[in-house]
N, C-alpha and C positions, 0 to 999 in steps of 0.2 A: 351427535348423540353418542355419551359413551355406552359398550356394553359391559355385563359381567362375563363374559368369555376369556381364557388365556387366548392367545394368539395362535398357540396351536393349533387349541379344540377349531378355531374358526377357518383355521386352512384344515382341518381335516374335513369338516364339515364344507366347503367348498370342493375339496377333492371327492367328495361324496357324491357331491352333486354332479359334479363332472364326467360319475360313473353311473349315474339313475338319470331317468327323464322326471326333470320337476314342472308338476301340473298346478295354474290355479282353476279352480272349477267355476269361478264366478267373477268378472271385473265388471265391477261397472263406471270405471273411467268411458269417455269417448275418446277413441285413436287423436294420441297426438305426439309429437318429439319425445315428450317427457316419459310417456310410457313406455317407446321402444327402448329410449337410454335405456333407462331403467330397470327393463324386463331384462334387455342384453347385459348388466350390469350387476343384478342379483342373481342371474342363471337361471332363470325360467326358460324353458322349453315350450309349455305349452300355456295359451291363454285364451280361454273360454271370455269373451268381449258380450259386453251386452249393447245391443238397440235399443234405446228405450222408446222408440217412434219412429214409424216406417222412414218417416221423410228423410230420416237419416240413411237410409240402405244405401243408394249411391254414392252420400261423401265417404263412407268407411269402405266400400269398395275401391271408390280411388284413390283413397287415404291406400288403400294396402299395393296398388301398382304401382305409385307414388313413390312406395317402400319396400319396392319389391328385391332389393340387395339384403335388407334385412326380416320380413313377415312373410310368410309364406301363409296363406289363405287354404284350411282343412278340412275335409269333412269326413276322413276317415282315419282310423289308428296309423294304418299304414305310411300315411301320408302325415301325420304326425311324425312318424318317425326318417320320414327319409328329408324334413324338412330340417330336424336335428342333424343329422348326415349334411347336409348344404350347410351347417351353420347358421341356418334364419331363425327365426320364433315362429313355432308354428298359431296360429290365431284362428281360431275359430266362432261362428257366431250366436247366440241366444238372444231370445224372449225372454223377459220375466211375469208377462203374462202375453197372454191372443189377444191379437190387435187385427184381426178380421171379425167380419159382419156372420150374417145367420148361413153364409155362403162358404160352409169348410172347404171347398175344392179351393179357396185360396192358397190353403196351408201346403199344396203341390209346386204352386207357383213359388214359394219362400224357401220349403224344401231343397229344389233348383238350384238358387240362388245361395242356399250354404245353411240354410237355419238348419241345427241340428239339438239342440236345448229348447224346451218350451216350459216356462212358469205358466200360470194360469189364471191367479186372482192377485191384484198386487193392493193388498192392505186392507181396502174395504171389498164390499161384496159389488158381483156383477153378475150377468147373464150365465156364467158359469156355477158360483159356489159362494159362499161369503170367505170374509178375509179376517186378518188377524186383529183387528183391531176393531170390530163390528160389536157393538154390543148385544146383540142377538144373534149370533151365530148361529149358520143353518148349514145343508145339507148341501151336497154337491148336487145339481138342479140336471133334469131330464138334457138339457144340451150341455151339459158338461161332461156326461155320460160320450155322448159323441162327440164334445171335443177330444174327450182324453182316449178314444176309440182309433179316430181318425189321426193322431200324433202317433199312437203306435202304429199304425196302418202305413205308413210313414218312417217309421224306424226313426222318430225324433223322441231323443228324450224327456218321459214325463218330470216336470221337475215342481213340486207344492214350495220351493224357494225358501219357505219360513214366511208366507205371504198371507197364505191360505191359512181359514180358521182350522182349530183341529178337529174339527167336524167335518168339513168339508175334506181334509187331509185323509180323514179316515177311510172316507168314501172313493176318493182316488184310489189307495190302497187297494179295498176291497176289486174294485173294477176294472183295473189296470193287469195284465198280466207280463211279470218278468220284472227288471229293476226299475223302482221308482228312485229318486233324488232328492234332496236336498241341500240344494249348492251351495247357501249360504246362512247360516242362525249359527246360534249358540247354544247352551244348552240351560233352561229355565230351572234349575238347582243350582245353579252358580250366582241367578244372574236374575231378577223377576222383571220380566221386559215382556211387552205382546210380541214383539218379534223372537221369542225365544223359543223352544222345542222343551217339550217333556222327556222325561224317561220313557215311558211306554211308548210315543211316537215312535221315536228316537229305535228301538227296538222293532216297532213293526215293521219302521223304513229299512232296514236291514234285512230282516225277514225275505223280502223285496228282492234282496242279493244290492242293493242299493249302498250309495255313499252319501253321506253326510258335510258339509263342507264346512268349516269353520270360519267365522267372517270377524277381519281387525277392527272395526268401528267401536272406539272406546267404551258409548253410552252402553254398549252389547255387552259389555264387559266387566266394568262395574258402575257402579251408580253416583258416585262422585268420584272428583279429580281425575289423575292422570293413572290408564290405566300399564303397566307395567308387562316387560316381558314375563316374565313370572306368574301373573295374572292371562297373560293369554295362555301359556303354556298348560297351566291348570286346566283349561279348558279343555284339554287334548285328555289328558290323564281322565277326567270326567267321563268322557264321550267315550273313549275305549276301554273306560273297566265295564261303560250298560252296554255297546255293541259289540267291541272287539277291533281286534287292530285293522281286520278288512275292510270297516265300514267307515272309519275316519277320512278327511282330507284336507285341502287347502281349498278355501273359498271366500278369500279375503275382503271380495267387495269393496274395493277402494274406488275412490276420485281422486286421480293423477294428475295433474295439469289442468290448463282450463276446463272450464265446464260451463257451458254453453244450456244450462239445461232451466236458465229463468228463476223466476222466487219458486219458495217451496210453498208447494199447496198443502193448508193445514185440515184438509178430510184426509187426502192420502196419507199424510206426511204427518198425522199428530203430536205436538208436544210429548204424550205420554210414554212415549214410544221413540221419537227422532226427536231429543231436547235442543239438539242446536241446530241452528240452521243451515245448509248446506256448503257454505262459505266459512260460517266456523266447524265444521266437522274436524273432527281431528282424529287419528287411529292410535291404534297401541305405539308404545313408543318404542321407536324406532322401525315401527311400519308404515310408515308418511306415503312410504312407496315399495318398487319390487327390492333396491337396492336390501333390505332388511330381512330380503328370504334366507342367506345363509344362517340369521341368526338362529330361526324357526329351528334350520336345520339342524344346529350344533346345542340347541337347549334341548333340544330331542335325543340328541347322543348324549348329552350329559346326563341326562334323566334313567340312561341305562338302556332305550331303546336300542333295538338290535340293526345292525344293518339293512338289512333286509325287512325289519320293518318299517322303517325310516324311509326306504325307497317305495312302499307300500302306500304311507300316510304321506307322501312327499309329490306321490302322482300315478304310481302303478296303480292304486282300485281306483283312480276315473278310467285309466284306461281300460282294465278288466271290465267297466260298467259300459263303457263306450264301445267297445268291440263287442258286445252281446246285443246291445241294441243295434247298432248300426250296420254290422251285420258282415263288417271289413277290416 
């Protein structure tokens, strides 16, 4: 893929990165070769990995001893950062929703083991709240109260993902005390998608002291063909003239490599909302994978972003959001 960058701008913006810790807040690849190349390849330092089902907790743990020359396995800033110092990627793990029963003292046991991100509703509604895609959207429900009670009780990040209806969204808000998240949407003035975030959200999550993540999947992006670097960039500009440059991030949401994850189910996975199917998925172009983070980097400096804010929207506010919750 060709870019519009000089050559310059692209090793500047490499040399940038070389000087900032670059975070994505959201992967939902599963650990594979393609991912590590790639993460080590684009300069990511930090990748927030998602489980999309328990059964997986073991192979991504041995996936990461396996790879333990280049991932280092995180559950605190600090440990982020000394994993940078070794030269690994630091990797860390999330939920996109709670995948335990009416039995919260499970969420001690996963805490343990490294979960440190938790989504809550993924699409349509559950025992928690409804989702984004429910035609009746309702209210964040009495055990949702204590799920999102019990994650901070936990120092796990609440994260509504762009999953969660914005009813439900609101009510998190309200009940949650310190930063909420949102790892992965776009923003629904760019863009008319149920997986998209409003202005006023978008602002309250901030409010929050919270970050917002910006996700490559084209259909998020725009509504036909191929959506363009140019096109995602806009999206940044959007999101920090309504929050501010504190509240922006990277939350790319890709599938990297195989994907082991079967047909797409069309309640969660609606047409309306996910038009292709998970095998044609395809992301902004030249975001196939990490290899394409410098580009983010250098249409960001070209756009007149400041250094220092570029290293902000680039992975410093997950970290600020992650060291307040987590509490290291």
């Amino acid at each position: 893929m060709s870019h519009p960058f000089d050559p310059a701008l692209l090793a500047e913006a490499r040399a940038l990165q070389d000087d900032i810790l670059v975070v994505n807040g959201l992967d939902a690849s599963l650990l594979n070769e393609e991912v590590v190349r790639t993460l080590k390849a684009g300069g990511v330092h930090m990748n927030m990995s998602t489980l999309p089902d328990l059964s997986l907790s073991s192979p991504f743990h041995q996936f990461m001893l396996d790879h333990a020359d280049d991932l280092t396995p995180v559950t605190t800033v600090a440990g982020i950062h000394a994993a940078r110092a070794a030269g690994r990627v630091a990797v860390g793990y999330c939920w996109q929703w709670v995948d335990v029963d009416e039995d919260l003292s499970q969420l001690a046991g996963y805490h343990r083991i490294g979960l440190r991100s938790s989504g809550l509703v993924y699409n349509v509604g559950n025992y928690i709240g409804s989702g984004c895609v429910d035609p009746n959207p309702g209210p964040l429900s009495h055990y949702g109260i204590q799920v999102v009670q019990a994650l901070q009780d936990l120092r796990i990040v609440v994260d509504i993902g762009g999953h969660c209806s914005e009813a439900t969204s609101y009510d998190v808000l309200q009940v949650a005390e310190g930063p909420v998240v949102c790892s992965h949407t776009n923003p629904l003035a760019l863009r008319d998608n149920p997986r998209a975030m409003t202005d006023g959200l978008m602002r309250a999550i901030a409010d929050t002291g919270g970050v917002i993540g910006i996700a490559a999947f084209n259909f998020f992006v725009v509504a036909e063909g191929q959506a363009t670097l140019e096109d995602f960039l806009r999206q940044f500009d959007h999101m920090i003239d309504v929050v501010g440059v504190e509240h922006v991030g990277l939350g790319l949401d890709q599938i990297i490599g195989r994907n082991d994850r079967g047909p797409v189910n069309p309640v969660t996975l609606p047409p309306e909302a996910y038009p292709q199917r998970y095998e044609d998925w395809i992301y902004v172009e030249g975001l196939d994978d990490f290899t394409g983070v410098p580009l983010i980097t250098a249409g960001l400096m070209e756009r007149g972003y400041s250094p220092d804010d570029v290293e902000k929207i680039m992975g410093a506010n997950w970290l600020r959001v992650w060291e307040e919750v987590w509490g290291e």
